[in-house]
KOLDREN-699001 format. One record per residue (C-alpha): residue number from 1; z, y, x; residue in three letters. Coordinates in nm, 3 decimals. Each point is the difference from the previous one (the first is absolute). Layout:
BEGIN
resi w v u resn
NUM Z Y X ALA
...
//
This chain:
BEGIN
resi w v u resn
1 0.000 0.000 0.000 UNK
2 -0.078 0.329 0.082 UNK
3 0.329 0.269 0.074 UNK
4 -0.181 0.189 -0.321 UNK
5 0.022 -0.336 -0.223 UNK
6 0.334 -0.075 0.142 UNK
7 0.118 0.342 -0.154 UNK
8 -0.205 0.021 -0.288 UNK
9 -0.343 0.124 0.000 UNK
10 0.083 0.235 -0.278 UNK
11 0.048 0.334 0.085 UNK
12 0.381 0.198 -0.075 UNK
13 -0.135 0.211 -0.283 UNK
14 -0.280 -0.236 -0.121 UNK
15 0.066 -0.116 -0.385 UNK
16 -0.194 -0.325 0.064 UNK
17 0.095 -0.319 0.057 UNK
18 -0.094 -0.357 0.060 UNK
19 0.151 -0.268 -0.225 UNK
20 0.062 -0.355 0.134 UNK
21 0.060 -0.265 -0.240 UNK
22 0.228 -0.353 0.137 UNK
23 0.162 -0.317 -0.143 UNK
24 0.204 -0.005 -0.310 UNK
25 -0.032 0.325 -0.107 UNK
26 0.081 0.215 0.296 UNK
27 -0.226 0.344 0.093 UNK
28 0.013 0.230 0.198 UNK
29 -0.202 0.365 -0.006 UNK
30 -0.022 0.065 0.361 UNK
31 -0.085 0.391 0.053 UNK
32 0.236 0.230 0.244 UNK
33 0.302 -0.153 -0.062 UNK
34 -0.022 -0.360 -0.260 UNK
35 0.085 -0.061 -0.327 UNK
36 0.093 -0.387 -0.094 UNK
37 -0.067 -0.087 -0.309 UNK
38 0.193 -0.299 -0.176 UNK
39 -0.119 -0.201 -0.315 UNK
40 0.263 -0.188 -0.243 UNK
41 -0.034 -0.199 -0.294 UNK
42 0.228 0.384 -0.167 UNK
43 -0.156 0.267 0.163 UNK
44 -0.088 0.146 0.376 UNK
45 0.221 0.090 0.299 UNK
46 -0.090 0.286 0.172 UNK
47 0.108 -0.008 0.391 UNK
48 -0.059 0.373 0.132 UNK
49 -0.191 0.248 -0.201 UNK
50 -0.219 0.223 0.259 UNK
51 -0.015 0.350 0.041 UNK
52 0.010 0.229 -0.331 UNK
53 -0.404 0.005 -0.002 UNK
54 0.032 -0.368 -0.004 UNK
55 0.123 -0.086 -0.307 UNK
56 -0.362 0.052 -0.202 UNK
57 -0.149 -0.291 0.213 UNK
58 0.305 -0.174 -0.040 UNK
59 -0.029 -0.064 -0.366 UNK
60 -0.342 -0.009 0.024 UNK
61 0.064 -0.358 0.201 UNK
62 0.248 -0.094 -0.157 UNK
63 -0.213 0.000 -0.371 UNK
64 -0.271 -0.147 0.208 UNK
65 0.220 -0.300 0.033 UNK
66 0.210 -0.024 -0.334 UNK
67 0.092 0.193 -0.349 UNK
68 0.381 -0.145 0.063 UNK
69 0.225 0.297 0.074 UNK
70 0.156 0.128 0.330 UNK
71 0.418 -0.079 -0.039 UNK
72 0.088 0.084 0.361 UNK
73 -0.065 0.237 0.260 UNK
74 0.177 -0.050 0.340 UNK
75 -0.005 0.304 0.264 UNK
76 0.001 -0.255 0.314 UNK
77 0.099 0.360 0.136 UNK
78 0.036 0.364 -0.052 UNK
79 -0.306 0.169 0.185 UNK
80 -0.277 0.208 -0.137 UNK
81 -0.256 -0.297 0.024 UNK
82 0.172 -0.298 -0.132 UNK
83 0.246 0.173 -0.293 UNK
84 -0.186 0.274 -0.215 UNK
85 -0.287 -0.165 -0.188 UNK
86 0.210 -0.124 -0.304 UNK
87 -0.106 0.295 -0.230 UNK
88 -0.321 -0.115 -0.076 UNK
89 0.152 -0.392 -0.089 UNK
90 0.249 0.136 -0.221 UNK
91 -0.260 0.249 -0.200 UNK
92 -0.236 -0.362 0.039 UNK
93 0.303 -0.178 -0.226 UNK
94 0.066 0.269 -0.241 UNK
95 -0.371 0.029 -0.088 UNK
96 -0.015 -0.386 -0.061 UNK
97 0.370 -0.016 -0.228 UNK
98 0.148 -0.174 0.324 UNK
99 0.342 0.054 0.068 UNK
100 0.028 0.213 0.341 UNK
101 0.027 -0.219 0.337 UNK
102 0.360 -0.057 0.132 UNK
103 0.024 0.236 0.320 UNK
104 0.174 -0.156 0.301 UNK
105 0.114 0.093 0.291 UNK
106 0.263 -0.022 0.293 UNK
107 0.318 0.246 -0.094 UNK
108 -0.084 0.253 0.289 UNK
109 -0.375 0.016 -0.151 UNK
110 0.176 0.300 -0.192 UNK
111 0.125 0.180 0.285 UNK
112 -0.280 0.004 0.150 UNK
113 -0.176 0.159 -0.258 UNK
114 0.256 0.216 -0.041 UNK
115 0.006 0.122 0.397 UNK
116 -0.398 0.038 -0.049 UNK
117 0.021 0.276 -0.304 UNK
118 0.283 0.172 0.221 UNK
119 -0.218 0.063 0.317 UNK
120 -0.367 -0.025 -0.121 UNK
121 -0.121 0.245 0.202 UNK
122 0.152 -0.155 0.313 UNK
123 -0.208 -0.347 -0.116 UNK
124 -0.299 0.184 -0.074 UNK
125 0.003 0.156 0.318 UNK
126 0.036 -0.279 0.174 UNK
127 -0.225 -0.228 -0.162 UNK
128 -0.232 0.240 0.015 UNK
129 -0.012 -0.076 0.407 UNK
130 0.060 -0.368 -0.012 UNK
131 -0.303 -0.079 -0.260 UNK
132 -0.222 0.280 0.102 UNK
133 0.014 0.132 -0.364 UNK
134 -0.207 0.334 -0.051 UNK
135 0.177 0.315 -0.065 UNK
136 -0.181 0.046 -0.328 UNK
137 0.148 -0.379 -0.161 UNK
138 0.324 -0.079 -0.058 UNK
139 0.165 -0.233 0.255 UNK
140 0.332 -0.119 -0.194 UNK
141 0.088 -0.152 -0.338 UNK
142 0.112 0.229 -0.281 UNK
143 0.009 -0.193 -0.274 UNK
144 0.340 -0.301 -0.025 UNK
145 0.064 -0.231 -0.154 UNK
146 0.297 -0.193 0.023 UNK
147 0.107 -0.336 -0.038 UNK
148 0.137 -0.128 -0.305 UNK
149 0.219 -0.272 0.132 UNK
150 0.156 0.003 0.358 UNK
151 0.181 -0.327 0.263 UNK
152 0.219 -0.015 0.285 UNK
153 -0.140 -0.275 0.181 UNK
154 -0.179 -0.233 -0.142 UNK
155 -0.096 -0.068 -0.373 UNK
156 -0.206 -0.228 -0.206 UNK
157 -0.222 -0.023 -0.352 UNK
158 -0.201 -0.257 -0.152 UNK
159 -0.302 0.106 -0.202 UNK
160 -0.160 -0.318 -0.179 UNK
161 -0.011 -0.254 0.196 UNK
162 0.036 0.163 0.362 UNK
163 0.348 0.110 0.213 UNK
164 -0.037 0.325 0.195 UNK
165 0.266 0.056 0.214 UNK
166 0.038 0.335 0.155 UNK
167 0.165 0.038 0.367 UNK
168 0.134 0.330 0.141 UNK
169 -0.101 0.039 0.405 UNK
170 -0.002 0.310 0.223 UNK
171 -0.390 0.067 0.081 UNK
172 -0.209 0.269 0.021 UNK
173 0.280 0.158 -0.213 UNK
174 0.348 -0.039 -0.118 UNK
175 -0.131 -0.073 -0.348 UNK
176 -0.207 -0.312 0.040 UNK
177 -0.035 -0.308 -0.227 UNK
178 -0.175 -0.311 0.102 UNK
179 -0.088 -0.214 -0.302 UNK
180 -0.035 -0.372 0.008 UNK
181 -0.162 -0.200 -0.293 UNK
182 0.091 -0.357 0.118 UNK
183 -0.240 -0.209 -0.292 UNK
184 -0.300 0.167 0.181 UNK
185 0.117 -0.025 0.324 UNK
186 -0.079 0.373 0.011 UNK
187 0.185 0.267 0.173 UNK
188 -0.031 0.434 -0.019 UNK
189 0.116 0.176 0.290 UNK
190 -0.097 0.376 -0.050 UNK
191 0.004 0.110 0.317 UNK
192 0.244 -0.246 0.163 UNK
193 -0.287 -0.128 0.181 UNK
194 -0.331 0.133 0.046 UNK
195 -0.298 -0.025 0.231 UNK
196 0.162 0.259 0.281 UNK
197 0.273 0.043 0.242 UNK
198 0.319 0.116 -0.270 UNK
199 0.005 0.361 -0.037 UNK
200 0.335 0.049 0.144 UNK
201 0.080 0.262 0.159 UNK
202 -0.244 0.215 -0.219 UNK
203 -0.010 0.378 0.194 UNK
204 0.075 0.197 -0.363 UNK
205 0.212 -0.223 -0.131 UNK
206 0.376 -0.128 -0.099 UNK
207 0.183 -0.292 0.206 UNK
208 -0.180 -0.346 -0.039 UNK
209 0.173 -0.336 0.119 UNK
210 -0.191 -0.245 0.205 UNK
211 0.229 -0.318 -0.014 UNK
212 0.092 0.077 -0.341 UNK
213 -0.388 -0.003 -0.046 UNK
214 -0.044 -0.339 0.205 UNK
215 0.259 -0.149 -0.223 UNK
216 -0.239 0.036 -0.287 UNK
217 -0.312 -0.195 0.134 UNK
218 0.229 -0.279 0.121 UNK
219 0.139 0.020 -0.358 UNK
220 -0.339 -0.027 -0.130 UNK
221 -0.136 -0.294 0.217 UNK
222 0.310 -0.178 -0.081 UNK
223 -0.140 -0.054 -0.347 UNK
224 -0.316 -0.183 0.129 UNK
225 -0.233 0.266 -0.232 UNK
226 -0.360 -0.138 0.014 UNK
227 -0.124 0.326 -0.097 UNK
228 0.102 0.359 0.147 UNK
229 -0.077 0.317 -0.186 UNK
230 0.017 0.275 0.284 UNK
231 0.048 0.370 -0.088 UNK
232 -0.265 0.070 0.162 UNK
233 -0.323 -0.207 0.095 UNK
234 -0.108 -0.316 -0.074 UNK
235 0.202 -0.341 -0.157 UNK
236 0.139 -0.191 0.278 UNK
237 -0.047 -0.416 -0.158 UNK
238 0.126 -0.303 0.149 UNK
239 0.405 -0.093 0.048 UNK
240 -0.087 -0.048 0.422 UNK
241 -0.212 0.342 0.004 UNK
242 0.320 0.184 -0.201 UNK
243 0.281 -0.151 0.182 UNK
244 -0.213 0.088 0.363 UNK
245 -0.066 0.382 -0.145 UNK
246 0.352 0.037 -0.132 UNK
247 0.162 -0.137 0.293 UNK
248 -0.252 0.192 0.264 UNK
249 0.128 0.365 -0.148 UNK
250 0.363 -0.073 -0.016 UNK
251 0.001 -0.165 0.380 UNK
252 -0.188 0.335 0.086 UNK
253 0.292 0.210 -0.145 UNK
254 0.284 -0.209 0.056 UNK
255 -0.153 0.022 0.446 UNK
256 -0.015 0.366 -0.039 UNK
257 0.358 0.051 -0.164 UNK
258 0.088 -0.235 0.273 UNK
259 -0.115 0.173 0.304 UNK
260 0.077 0.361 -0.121 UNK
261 0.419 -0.114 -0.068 UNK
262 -0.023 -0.151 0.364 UNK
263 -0.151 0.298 0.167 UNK
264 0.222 0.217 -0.168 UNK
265 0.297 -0.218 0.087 UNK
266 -0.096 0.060 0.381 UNK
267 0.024 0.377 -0.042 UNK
268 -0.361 0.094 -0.025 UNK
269 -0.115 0.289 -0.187 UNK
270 -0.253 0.075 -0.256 UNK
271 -0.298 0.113 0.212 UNK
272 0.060 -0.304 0.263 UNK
273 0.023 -0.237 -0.349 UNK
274 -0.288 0.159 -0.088 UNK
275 -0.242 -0.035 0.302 UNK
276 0.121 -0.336 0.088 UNK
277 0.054 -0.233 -0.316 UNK
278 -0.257 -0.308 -0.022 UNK
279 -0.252 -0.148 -0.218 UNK
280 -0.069 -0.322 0.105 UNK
281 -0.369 -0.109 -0.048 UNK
282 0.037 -0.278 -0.312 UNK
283 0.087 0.307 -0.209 UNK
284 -0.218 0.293 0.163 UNK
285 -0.323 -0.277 -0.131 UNK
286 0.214 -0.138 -0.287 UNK
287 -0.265 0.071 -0.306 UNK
288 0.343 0.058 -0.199 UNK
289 0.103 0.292 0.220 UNK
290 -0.269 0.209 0.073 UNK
291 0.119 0.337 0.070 UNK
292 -0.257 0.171 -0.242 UNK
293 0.276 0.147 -0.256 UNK
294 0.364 -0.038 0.191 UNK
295 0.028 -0.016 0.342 UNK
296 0.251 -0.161 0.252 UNK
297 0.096 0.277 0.183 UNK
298 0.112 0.149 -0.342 UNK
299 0.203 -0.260 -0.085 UNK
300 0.171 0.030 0.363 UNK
301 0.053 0.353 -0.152 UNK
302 0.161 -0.136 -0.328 UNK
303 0.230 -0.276 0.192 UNK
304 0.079 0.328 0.216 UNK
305 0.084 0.201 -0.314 UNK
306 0.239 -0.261 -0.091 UNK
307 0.226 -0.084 0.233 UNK
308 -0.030 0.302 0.213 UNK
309 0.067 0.387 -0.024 UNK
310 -0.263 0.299 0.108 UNK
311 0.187 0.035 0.312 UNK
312 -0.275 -0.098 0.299 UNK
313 0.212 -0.026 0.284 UNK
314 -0.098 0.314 0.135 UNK
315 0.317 0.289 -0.062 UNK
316 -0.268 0.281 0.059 UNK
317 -0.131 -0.086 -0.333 UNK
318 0.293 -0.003 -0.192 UNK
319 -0.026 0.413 -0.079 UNK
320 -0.370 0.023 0.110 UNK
321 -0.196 0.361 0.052 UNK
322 -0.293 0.031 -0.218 UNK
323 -0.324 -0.182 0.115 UNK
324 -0.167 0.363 0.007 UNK
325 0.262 0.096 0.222 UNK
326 -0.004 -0.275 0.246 UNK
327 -0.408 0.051 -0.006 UNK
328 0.033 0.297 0.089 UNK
329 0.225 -0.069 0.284 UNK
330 -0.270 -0.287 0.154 UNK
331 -0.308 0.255 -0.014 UNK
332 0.187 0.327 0.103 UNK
333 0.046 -0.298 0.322 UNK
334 -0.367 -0.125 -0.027 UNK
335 -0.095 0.384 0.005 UNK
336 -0.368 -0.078 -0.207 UNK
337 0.008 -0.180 -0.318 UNK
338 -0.447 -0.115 0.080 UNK
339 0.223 -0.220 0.308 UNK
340 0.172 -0.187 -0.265 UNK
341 -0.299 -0.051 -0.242 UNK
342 -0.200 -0.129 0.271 UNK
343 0.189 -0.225 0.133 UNK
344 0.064 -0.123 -0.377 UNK
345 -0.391 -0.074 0.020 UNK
346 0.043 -0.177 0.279 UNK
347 0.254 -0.223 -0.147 UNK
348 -0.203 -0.039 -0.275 UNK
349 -0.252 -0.149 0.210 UNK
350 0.228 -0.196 0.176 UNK
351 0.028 -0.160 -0.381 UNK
352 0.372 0.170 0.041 UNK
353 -0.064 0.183 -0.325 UNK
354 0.383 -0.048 -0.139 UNK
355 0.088 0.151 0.294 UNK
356 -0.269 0.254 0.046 UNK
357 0.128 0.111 -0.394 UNK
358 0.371 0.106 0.119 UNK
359 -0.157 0.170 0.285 UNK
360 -0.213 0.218 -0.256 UNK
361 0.297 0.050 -0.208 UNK
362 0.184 0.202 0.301 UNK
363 -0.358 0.274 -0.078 UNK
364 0.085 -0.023 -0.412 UNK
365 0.408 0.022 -0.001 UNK
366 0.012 0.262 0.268 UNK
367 -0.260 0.202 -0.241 UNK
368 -0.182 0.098 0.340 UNK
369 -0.381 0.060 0.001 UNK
370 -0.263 -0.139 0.001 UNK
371 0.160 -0.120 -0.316 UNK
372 -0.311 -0.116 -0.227 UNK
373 -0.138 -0.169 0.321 UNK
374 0.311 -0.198 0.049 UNK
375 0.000 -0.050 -0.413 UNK
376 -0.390 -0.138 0.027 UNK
377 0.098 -0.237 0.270 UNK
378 0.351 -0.134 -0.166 UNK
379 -0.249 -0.070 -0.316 UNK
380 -0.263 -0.143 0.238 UNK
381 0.290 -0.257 0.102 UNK
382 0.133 -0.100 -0.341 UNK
383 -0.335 -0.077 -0.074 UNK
384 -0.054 -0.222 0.303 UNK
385 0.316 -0.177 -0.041 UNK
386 -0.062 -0.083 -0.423 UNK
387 -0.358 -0.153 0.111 UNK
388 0.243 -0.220 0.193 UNK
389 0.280 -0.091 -0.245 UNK
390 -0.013 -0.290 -0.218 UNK
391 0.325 0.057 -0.228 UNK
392 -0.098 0.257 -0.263 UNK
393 0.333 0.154 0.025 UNK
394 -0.026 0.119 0.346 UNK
395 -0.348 0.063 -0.085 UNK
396 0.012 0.215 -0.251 UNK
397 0.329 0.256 0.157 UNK
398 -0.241 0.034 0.301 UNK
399 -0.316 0.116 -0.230 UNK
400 0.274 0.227 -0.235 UNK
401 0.068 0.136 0.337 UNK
402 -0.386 0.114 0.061 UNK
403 0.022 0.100 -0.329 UNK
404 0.246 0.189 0.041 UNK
405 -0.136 0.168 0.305 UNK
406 -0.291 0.079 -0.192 UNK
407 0.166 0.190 -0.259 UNK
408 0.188 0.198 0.275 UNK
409 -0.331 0.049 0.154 UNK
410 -0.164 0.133 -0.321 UNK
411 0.284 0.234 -0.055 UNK
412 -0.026 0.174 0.347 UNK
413 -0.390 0.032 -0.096 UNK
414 0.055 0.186 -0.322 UNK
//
């Protein structure tokens, strides 16, 4: 499979979707982020609900398939693309006399929701850079719905003739519900597992918790599924395949927790934690891990986040001077700013553009000239460096920082 496939081949704000049809009932409308569709002999199961804009093409499946009405919903978690397209199944049920789907969800579902409406435009800010959203679309959810029924830990329901037991685990969030449907042999994960390294770590976002997270695909495998339904991407089928995927991203985590407690344990710092940690090679070409969406070195930065303070070891950071401060310092030394950008463009050539970008940034934070030249060339380096990157987070925050160069840029011109 392709890295594209492995993520989806739909794009974030695409409405379409592909719709795969298995054993015994079981479907699954695989666009950004998948929607698993459950038959019973009562009604349909609904295992994450898509973005807002999804819900349309959600019913529109789901009548493809059968008149019988929708009795559950279950957020497998609370973000954007898995927990908001409900609206258009419940106005689906009222239309056809139905009574309205049973909404379920793990009990901090609500919170979550709740923190969301209380900094919105933090989120849309910040999604904004992560997806790469344009200025003139919205980037976060405004519309909520909540759950109708909340659990602790674990819960369970049978709808006609099939069990569906739902499991709390720590994933991508600290909302998230794997379900388990052991007469098909069928299991939903949200995004517990999907085709890329676990976004841990995430640059914008709250804590995440990487054994925590392990525990859930070991949890998972334990219950010898024969089909996976991924957040994201395509089914996983096959109890040796499953058990080998599930196992594979919890090892991964559970060697980087690991390593990070022992370093820290024999006083190293942040930076050295940083530069050093390891990656051995089974999981750097592991298809279950590519580094296209999360990244290992930000998970080093979640573990890091967790057990550690902001302290880095060095005191004359504790109180630091301003960066334009200490720029200006370094080129009142260097005595012509053109030294410094040239021997960023050498660096650059050296393919030493990380480095040759903090040399540039000495030009920008001192607010010396030849400002727009050392601007051009910072953008000139983003650039360079997103060709590069295969994880569309770090992707995307360099491009939002061309962007952002640009609109500097423009505004100097006018």
């Amino acid at each position: 499979m392709s890295e594209d496939t492995k993520l989806g081949s739909i794009p974030l704000l695409s409405s379409q979707g592909e719709i795969k049809h298995f054993d015994h009932g079981v479907h699954m409308l695989q666009s950004w982020a998948n929607i698993c569709i459950i038959e019973t002999d009562e009604g349909m199961v609904l295992f994450d609900v898509g973005f807002e804009f999804n819900g349309p093409g959600i019913v529109e499946e789901v009548r493809a398939i059968t008149d019988k009405p929708v009795r559950y919903i279950i957020y497998g978690h609370g973000h954007a693309d898995h927990a908001f397209g409900a609206r258009a199944v419940i106005k689906d049920a009222e239309e056809r006399g139905h009574p309205p789907p049973i909404i379920v969800a793990h009990k901090n579902v609500p919170r979550r929701f709740d923190r969301y409406q209380e900094m919105f435009p933090y989120h849309e800010h910040i999604n904004r850079i992560q997806f790469g959203i344009p200025e003139e679309m919205p980037a976060f959810v405004r519309n909520y719905i909540y759950p109708d029924l909340t659990y602790q830990e674990a819960m369970s329901f049978r709808l006609g003739n099939t069990t569906f037991e739902l499991r709390h685990s720590k994933g991508e969030t600290d909302d998230a519900t794997w379900m388990w449907i052991p007469e098909r042999k069928t299991v939903c994960v949200s995004d517990l597992w999907v085709w890329s390294c676990p976004n841990i770590g995430n640059p914008f976002k709250v804590q995440r918790y990487e054994v925590e997270w392990a525990q859930g695909p070991e949890a998972v495998a334990a219950s010898s599924p024969e089909l996976l339904l991924p957040g994201h991407g395509p089914a996983l089928s096959g109890a040796d395949e499953i058990r080998d995927a599930c196992h594979t991203v919890a090892r991964a985590l559970r060697f980087l927790n690991d390593q990070v407690v022992a370093m820290l344990n024999r006083g190293k710092w942040q930076e050295e934690i940083l530069q050093g940690f390891e990656w051995p090679e089974k999981f750097a070409k592991s298809p279950y891990l590519a580094p296209i969406y999360g990244h290992p070195y930000f998970i080093v930065q979640a573990i890091l986040r967790r057990y550690h303070g902001w302290f880095d070891g060095n005191a004359s950071h504790l109180f630091p001077s301003p960066s334009r401060e200490i720029a200006g310092e370094v080129l009142s030394l260097v005595g012509d700013p053109e030294k410094v950008l040239n021997r960023a463009r050498t660096l650059a050539k050296d393919d030493q553009t990380q480095l040759a970008l903090h040399i540039v940034d000495f030009v920008i934070d001192s607010g010396a000239e030849p400002r727009t030249e050392a601007l051009d060339l910072k953008a000139q380096l983003l650039g360079n460096l997103a060709e590069q990157e295969k994880s569309l987070i770090a992707r995307n925050i360099f491009l939002g920082g061309v962007r952002q160069i640009k609109k500097i840029l423009g505004e100097q011109g006018d």
